[in-house]
Residue, then its C-alpha position, 0 to 999 in steps of 0.5 A: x498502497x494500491x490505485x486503480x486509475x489515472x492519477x499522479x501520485x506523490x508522496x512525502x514523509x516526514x524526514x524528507x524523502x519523496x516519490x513522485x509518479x507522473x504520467x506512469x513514470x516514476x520521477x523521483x524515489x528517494x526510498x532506496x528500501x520502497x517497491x513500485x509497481x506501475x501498470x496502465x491501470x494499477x499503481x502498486x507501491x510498498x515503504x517502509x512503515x517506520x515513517x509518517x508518510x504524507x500522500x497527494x493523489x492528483x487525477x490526470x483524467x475523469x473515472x472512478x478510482x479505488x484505493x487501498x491503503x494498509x498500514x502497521x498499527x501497533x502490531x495490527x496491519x489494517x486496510x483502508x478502502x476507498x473505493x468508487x470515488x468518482x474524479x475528473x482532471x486535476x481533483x486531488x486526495x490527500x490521505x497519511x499514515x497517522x490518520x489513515x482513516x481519513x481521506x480529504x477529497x479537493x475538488x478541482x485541485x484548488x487548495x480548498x478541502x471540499x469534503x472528507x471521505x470515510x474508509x471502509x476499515x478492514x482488520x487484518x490479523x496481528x502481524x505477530x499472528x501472521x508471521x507465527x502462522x507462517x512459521x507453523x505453515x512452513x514447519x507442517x509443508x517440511x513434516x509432510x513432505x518428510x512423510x511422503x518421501x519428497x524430502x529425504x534426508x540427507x547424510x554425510x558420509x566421512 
């Protein structure tokens, strides 16, 4: 997941673990296998896709804020953007891994769903399809530095 703006974030999953990011400052991480990256601007933050994860994204100041969320499906990774959502302090969206497509926007954090916001889906290619290209990427690099001579090969002399 990926948000451009000022907000808190928490985030939830169905076995109890829990991330919770204020002021930039990450509070709590209960996944020892999860990557987080924060920047005045940006939140960048990687879990594992094993769980439901449940995701509360609280505005800390008015602008408009981008999301990107991808997520396995199956075998496919697929993106959902939500992009120029406009927010002031303290709107809340809420969005999980089992219905990435739909994100539920409360206005003024009060409890109340004030409306659904549709994302944009991007197909990604099968993760099977990637990780293959990536092994005959790898290969072709190795076959094509054998050729031009960057890669030597290397003998053992008893």
């Amino acid at each position: 997941m990926t948000i451009n703006s000022p907000v808190d974030i928490e985030i939830t999953s169905e076995t109890g673990k829990k991330i919770q990011i204020k002021s930039n400052t990450i509070i709590v991480n209960d996944f020892t296998d999860s990557y987080i990256y924060l920047s005045e601007g940006n939140k960048i933050i990687m879990l594992p896709s094993n769980e439901t994860l449940h995701v509360n994204v609280i505005a800390t100041d008015y602008g408009d804020i981008n999301i990107d969320f991808t997520c396995m499906v199956g075998d496919n990774i697929l993106t959902y953007h939500y992009h120029n959502l406009t927010v002031k302090d303290g709107d809340k969206i809420y969005l999980n891994s089992t219905q990435p497509e739909i994100a539920y926007f409360d206005l003024s954090g009060d409890g109340t769903i004030d409306k659904e916001i549709y994302a944009e889906v991007v197909p990604e290619f099968p993760s099977i399809v990637i990780s293959t290209s990536l092994i005959f990427t790898g290969l072709i690099i190795i076959v094509l530095l054998k050729k031009s001579g960057k890669i030597q090969p290397k003998f053992h002399k008893p």
